[in-house]
C-alpha positions as CSV (number, residue, x, y, z in Angstrom):
1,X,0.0,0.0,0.0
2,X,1.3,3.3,-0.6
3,X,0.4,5.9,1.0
4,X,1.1,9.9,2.3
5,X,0.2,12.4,4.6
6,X,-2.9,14.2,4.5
7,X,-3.9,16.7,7.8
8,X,-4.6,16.0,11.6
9,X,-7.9,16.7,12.8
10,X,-10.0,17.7,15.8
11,X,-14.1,17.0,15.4
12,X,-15.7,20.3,16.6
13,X,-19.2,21.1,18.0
14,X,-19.3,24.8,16.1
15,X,-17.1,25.3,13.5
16,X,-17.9,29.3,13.4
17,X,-16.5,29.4,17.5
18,X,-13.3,27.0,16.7
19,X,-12.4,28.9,13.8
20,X,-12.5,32.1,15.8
21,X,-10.4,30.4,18.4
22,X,-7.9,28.7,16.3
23,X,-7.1,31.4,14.3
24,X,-7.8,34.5,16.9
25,X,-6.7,33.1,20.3
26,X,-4.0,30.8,18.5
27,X,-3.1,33.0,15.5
28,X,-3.3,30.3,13.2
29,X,-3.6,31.0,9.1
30,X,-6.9,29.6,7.7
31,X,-6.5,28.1,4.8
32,X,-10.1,27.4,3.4
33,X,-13.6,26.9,5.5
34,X,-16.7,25.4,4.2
35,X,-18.2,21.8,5.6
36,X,-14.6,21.6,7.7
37,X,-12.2,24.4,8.5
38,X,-8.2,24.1,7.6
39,X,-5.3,25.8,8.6
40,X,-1.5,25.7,7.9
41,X,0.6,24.8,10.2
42,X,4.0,24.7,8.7
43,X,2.5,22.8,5.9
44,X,0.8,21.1,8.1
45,X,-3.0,20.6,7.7
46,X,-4.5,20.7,11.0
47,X,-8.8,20.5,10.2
48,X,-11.9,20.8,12.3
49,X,-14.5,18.7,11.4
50,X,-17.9,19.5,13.2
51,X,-19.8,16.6,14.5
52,X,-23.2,16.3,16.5
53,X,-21.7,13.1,18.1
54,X,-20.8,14.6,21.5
55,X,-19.0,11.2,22.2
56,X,-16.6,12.2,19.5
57,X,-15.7,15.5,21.3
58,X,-12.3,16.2,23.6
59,X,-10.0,14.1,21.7
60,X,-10.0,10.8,24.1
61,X,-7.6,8.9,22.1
62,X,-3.7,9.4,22.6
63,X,-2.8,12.7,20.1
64,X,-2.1,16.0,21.0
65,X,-1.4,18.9,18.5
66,X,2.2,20.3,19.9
67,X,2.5,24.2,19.1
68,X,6.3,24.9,19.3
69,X,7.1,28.1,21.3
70,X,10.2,30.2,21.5
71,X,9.1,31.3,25.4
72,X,6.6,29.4,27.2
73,X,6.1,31.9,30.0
74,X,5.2,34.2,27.6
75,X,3.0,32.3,25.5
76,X,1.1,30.9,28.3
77,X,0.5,34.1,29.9
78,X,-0.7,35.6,26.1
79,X,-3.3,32.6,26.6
80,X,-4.5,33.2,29.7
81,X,-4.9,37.2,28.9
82,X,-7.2,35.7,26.1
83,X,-9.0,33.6,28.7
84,X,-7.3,30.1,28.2
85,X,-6.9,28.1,31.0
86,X,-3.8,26.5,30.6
87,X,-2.2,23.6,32.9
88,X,0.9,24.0,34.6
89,X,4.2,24.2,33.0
90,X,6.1,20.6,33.2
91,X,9.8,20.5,32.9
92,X,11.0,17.1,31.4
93,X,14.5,16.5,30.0
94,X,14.3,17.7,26.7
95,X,11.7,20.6,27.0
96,X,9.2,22.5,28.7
97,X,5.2,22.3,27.8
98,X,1.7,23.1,29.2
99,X,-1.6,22.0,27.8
100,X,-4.8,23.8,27.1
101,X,-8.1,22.8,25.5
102,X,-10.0,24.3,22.9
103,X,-13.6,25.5,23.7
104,X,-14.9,21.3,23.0
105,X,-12.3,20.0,25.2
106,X,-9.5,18.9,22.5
107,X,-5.8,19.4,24.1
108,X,-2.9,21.0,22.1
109,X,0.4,21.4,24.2
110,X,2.8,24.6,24.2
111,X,6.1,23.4,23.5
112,X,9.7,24.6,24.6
113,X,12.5,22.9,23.7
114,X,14.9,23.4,26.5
């Protein structure tokens, strides 16, 4: 079988409210928006696909989008001045991070690589 990367997703419960957080509170570049929503990251195709299927919400398998950041301090504390409740930062050997959910309960982590 051959085959190649496409995008990660997130299912969504209002696409018009993620796309306002994803690309207002995250400052990510949305790429095109009709039945699902897509943004670049670094090439990257990260999509929201809206569901009704609340069981599908908050992302209860095992992947987290990772957002690289050159300061974490900073970055959490932009989040929280835009009303993100973020966890607390966690030191491990290679890095730094903190997670956050988006307004359906999905976790992304801040990223610092130490």
């Amino acid at each position: 079988m051959k085959c190649a990367f496409d995008c990660v997703f997130y299912y969504v419960s209002n696409l018009e409210r993620s796309i306002r957080f994803y690309s207002e509170v995250l400052g990510l570049k949305l790429v095109s928006s009709g039945s699902i929503a897509r943004f670049d990251l670094d090439g990257v195709l990260l999509e929201l696909v809206p569901t009704g299927d609340e069981s599908k919400l908050g992302g209860a398998g095992n992947s987290r989008v990772c957002l690289a950041v050159p300061e974490l301090d900073l970055a959490v504390r932009e989040l929280q001045a835009k009303g993100v409740s973020t966890g607390d930062i966690q030191t491990v050997t290679n890095g730094r991070f903190a997670s956050f959910r988006d307004p359906d309960g999905n976790e992304l982590v801040l990223w610092q690589t130490v």
